[in-house]
NUNUVO-733365 format. One line per 10 residues: number of its first residue (from 1); their letters; for each residue x, y, z of C-alpha. Coordinates in steps of 0.1 Angstrom, whole numbers, plus 5000, padded with zeros to 4 digits. Layout:
<rs>
NUM) a) X:Y:Z  ...
</rs>
This chain:
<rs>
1) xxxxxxxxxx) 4909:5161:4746  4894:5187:4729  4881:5214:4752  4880:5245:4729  4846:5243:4716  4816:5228:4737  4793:5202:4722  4770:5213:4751  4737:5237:4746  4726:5254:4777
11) xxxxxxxxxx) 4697:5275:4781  4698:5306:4785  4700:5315:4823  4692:5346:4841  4727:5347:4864  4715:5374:4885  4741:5366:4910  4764:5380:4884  4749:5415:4880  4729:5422:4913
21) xxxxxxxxxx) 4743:5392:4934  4774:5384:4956  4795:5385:4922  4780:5419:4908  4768:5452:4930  4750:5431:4959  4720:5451:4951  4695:5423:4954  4670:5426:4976  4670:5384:4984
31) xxxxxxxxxx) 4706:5389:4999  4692:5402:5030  4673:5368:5039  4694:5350:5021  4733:5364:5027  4746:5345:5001  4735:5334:4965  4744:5301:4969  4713:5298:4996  4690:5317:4973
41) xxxxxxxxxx) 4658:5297:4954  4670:5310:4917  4705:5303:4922  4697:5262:4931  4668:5258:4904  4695:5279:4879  4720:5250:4890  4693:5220:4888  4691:5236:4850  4724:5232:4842
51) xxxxxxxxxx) 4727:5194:4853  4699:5188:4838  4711:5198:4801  4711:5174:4777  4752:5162:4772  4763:5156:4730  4771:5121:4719  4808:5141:4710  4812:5153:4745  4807:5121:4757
61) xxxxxxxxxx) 4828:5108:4733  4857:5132:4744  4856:5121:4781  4853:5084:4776  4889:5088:4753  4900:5106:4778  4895:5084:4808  4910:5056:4789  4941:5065:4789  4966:5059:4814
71) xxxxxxxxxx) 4976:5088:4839  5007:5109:4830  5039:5106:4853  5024:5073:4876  5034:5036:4879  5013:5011:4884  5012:4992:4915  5014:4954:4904  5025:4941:4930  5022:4937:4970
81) xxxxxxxxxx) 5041:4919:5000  5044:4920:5039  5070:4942:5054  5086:4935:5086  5117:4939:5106  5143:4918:5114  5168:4932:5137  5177:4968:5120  5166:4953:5089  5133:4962:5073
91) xxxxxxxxxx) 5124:4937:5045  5094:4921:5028  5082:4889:5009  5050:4888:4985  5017:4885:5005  5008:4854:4988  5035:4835:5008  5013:4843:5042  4985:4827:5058  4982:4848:5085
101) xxxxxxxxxx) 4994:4868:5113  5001:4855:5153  5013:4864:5184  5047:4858:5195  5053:4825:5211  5081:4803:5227  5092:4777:5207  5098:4739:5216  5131:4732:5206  5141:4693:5195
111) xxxxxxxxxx) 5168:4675:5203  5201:4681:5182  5183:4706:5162  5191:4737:5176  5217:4752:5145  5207:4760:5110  5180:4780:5114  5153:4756:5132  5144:4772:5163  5119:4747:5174
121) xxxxxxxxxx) 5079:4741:5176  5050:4765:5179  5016:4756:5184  4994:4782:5170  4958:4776:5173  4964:4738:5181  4984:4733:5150  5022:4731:5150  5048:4744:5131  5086:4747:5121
131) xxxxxxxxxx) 5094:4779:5138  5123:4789:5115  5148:4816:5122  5151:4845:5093  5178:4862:5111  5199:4832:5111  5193:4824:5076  5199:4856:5061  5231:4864:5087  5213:4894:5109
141) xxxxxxxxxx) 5216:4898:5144  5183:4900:5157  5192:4920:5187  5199:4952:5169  5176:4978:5156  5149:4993:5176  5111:5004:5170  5106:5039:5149  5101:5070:5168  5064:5077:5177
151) xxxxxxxxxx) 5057:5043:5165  5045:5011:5186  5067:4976:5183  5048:4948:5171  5065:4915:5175  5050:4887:5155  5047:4850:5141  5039:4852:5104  5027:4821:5094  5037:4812:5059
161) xxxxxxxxxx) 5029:4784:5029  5056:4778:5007  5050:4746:4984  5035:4718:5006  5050:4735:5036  5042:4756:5061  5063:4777:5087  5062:4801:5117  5085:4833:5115  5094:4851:5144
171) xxxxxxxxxx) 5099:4888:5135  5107:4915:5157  5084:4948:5140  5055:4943:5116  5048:4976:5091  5016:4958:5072  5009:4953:5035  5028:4973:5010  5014:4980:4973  5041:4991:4953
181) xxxxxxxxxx) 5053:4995:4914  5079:4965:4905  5092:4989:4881  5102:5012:4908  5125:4985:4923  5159:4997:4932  5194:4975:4931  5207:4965:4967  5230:4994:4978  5264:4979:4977
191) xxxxxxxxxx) 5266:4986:5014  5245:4954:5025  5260:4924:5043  5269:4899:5016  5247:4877:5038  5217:4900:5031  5225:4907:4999  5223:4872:4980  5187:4873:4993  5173:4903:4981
201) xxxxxxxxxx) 5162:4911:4943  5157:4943:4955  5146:4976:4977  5119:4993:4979  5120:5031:4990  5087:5040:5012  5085:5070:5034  5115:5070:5056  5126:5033:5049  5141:5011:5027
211) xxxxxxxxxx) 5128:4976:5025  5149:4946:5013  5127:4928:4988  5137:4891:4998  5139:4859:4968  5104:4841:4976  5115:4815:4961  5153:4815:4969  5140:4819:5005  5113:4792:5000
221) xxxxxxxx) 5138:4770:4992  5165:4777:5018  5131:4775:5046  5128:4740:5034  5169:4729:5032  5168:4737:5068  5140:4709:5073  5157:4681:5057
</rs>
């Protein structure tokens, strides 16, 4: 944008607190009452003035162009998920997968269907629902990792919708919703379980963690293998 010439006329204005005010000698006898020029009569109808003047169709112009286009050095955040913790693991799926939020509770379990993944029944609200095990489907022991320092625990059921289904998932910490850039998605480190790793498109660095970015539909799918 242009800003070496300004399409904007201004009256001519007395800026007495330039010569005789705070800025100048201090000589003005309305600094005694007053103690500084910004609580003095001329100085606010001088500024009243100045907003009032009439802005150029080229100045307007200028700014407009300006605000159109996009900001230097930033990504945009396209995308959002959930981030919880597993275990040691902090990892995330997209928020659309999640219906809502519940506290922890016991699940039923059903006769020869205690491997796999399938931890039982949950009733939530007088509904029920497949509470399914992440940390057994994705190979993490869920008695590991421990809550942040300075930072409360809080151990959840998210309930989720994938396809026609839907599913309780037990999780041990819950961080909240995450906006992030998808072009700001790292690779897996090459240090992740091979468990883990199948799972994940990706990480995401934020503040002092690094979430796993889990397959939705690769998890979806595996969520709904376990139920046949």
């Amino acid at each position: 944008m242009n800003t070496t010439t300004s399409p904007i006329v201004i009256a001519s204005i007395d800026d007495c607190w330039n010569r005789i005010g705070v800025v100048g000698d201090q000589s003005c006898e309305k600094l005694e009452q007053a103690v500084h020029c910004r609580n003095c009569e001329v100085y606010a109808a001088a500024a009243q003035r100045n907003l009032q003047r009439v802005v150029g169709d080229d100045y307007k112009k200028d700014w407009a162009a300006h605000f159109r286009q996009a900001a230097a050095g930033t990504q945009q955040l396209d995308a959002s998920c959930l981030v919880f913790r597993i275990g040691r693991e902090w990892l995330s799926l997209p928020t659309k997968m999640f219906v809502s939020v519940a506290q922890q509770a016991k699940p039923h379990r059903l006769p020869h269907r205690a491997e796999g993944g399938l931890s039982g029944i949950v009733n939530v609200g007088g509904t029920l629902y497949p509470c399914m095990s992440l940390a057994a489907l994705l190979g993490i022991d869920d008695n590991e990792g421990e809550a942040a320092t300075g930072r409360h625990t809080f151990a959840r059921l998210l309930l989720t919708q994938w396809e026609d289904q839907a599913y309780a998932l037990p999780v041990a910490d819950l961080h909240g919703i995450l906006r992030y850039a998808t072009a700001s998605v790292q690779a897996p480190a090459a240090t992740i379980n091979k468990g883990l790793s199948r799972f994940l498109s990706g990480v995401i660095a934020h503040e002092d963690m690094h979430i796993g970015v889990l397959d939705a539909a690769l998890i979806g799918y595996q969520l709904a293998r376990v139920l046949r």
